[in-house]
N, C-alpha and C positions, 0 to 999 in steps of 0.2 A: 194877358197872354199875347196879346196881337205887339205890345208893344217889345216885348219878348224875343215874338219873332223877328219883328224890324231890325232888332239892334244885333240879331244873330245872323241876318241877312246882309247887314251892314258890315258886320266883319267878317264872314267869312264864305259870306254868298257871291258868284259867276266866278270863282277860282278857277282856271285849269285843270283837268283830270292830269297832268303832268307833276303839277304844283303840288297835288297831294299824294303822289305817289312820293315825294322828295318829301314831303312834311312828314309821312310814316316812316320812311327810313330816317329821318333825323329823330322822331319820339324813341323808337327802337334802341336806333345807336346810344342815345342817352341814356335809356332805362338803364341800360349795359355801362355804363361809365364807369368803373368802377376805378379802373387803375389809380390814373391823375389827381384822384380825388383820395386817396388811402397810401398814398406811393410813398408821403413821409415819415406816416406811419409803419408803412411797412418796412423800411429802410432801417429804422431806430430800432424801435419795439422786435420786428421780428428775424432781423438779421443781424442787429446790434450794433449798424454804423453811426457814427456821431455824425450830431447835429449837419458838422461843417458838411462832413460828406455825403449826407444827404442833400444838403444847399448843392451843391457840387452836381450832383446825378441830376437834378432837379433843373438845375442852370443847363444845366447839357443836352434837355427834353426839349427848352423855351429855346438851345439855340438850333439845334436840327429844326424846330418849329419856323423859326425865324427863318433858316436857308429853302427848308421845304416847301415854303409858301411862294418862296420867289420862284422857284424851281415849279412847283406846281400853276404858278400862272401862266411861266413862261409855257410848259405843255398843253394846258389849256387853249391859248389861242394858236399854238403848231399842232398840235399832234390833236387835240379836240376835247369836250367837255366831260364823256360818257369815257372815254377809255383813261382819261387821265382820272375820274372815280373809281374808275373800279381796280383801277391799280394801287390807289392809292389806300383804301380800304382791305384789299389782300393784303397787301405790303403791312398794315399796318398791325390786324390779326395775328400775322405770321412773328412780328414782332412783339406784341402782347404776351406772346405764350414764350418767346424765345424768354423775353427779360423776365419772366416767373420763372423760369426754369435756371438762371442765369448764377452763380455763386459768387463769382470771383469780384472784387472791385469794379475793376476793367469792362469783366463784361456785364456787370449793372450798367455802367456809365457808357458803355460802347450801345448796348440794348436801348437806354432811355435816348441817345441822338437819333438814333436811327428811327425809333418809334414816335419820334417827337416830328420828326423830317417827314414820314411817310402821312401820320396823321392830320398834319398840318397842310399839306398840298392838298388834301382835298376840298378847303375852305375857297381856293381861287374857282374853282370849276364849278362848285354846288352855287358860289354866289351868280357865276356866272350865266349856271344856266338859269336860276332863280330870273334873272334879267330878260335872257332870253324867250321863257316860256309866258312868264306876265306881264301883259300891257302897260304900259308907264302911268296910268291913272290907278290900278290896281297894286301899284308895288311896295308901297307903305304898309297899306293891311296887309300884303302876303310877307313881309318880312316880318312885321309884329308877330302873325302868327307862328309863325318859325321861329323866330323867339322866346314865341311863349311855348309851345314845344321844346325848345331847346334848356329851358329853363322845368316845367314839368318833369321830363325824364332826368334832371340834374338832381331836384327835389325826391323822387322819386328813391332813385339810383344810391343818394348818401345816406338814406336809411338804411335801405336793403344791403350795404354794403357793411356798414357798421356792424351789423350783424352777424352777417354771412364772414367778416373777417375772425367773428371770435372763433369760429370752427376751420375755415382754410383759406390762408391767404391767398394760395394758390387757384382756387374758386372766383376769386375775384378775376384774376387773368382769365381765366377758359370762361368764364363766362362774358369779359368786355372784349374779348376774341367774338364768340360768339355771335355776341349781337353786331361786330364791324361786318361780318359774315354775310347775314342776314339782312341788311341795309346794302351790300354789296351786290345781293341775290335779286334785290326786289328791281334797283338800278338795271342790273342787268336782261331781266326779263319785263320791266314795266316801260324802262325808259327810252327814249331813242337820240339820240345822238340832235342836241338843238344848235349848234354852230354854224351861225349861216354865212354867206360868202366875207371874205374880209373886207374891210374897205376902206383902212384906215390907208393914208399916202407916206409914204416914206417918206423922210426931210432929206432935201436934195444931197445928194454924194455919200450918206451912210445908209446903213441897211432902213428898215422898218422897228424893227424892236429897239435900234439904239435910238431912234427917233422918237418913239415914246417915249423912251425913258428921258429924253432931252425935256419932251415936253412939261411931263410931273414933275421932274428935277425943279423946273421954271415956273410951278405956279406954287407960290408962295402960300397961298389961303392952306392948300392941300398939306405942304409941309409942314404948316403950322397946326395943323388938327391933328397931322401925324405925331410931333411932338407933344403935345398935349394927351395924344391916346397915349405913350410912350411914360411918361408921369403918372398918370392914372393906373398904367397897369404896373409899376412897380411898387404901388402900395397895395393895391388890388389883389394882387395875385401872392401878398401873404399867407391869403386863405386856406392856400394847398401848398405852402411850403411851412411857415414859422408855428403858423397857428395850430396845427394839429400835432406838432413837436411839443408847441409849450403846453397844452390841453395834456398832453400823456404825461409832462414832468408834473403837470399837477394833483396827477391822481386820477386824470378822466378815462373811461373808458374810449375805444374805439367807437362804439355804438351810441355813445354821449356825444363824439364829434360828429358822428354821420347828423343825427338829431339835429342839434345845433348849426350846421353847414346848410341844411336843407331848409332852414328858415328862410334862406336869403333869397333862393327856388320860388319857395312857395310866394312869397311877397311881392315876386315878382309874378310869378301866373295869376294872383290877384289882380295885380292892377294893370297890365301888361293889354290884357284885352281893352279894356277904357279908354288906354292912353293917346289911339288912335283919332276918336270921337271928340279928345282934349285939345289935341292939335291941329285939326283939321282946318284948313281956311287960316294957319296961323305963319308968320316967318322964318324960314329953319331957321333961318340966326336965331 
């Protein structure tokens, strides 16, 4: 028992009361996951677009994702931590429900950029207050944990999803609305605004923000891990595009993918808490 307790102290004891109000709104948000994770399906199966043009919608979510992120960091550090969440989690709701309601080609694919853009801004700010609220000796384990949350509600979410798809796809929207809602609520009445004064120097003769970006541009290591996450996630993220296409050409249920999807969750909430205790005192290279 005592040892028990150590090792649960050890991960996830002197947290921030901040830190966990953010780690409930991300279990929350996830439980709710549904969209992203059934979109190919629902694309094929119950609207009857091909393959391609669900790759298409799908491409179109990753690249609002892509502009939204940039976009969302930029307001992050101008406009602040706390209102660029909660905007980006309305926004993102409001979008959930638009693209379930959505028929036309067009506006599938106009619905998945937008929802892709607004969902996606919110990862500069949560990381960032993440930064913000926990001590630099504390930030490893509070990111594992977030992780393993983030992974928990993933697992969780592709069962209940599979499910709740054989009765209404539309259930899946109003309910991963729902829970951005909900995660947006708790922000709003939990959290408080952690942005503290700026203090990064401008590089002489251009603004501040292009002076960042001069600097990242410039550090090689950084690029290079960027390229390699960039590789990793195009095979990666087969997951929610090809695989649940080819699983229904072969006969599978929806509820057989959710199954199957959520193995990968749970393997990871396994070992996820450990992994900390593995590397601890170790090289990040």
């Amino acid at each position: 028992m005592r040892t028990v307790r150590g090792w649960f102290q050890d991960t996830a004891g002197g947290l921030p009361r901040t830190f966990w109000y953010l780690w409930a709104g991300t279990l929350i948000n996830r439980l709710g996951s549904f969209v992203l994770i059934f979109l190919a399906i629902y694309l094929t199966q119950e609207r009857g677009f091909s393959a391609a043009q669900a790759g298409l919608v799908i491409g179109l979510w990753g690249a609002g994702g892509a502009v939204g992120t940039t976009i969302g960091g930029t307001l992050t550090d101008r406009w602040g931590r706390r209102p660029t969440l909660l905007v980006a989690h309305v926004g993102a709701a409001g979008m959930m429900i638009a693209l379930g309601l959505a028929r036309p080609l067009w506006a599938v694919a106009v619905g998945a950029l937008l929802l892709g853009a607004f969902a996606e801004a919110a990862r500069p700010a949560f990381g960032a207050m993440m930064v913000d609220v926990v001590p630099d000796k504390d930030r490893l384990r509070a990111f594992s944990l977030n992780y393993w949350a983030i992974n928990l509600g993933f697992a969780c979410a592709a069962v209940l999803a599979g499910f709740a798809a054989q009765g209404s796809y539309l259930l899946l929207f109003l309910v991963n609305a729902t829970t951005t809602l909900v995660t947006a609520l708790i922000i709003f009445a939990k959290v408080g605004e952690t942005r503290g004064p700026v203090t990064t120097l401008p590089v002489k003769g251009m603004p501040a923000q292009a002076g960042a970006l001069r600097t990242i541009l410039a550090d090689r290591v950084f690029l290079g891990f960027v390229a390699l996450n960039l590789l990793a996630a195009l095979v990666f993220l087969q997951h929610i595009s090809m695989l649940p296409i080819a699983m229904g050409d072969s006969g599978l249920s929806p509820a057989t993918y959710g199954s199957v999807i959520a193995l990968n969750g749970v393997l990871i909430v396994v070992g996820q808490l450990f992994v900390p205790r593995l590397i601890k005192g170790r090289s990040r290279s």
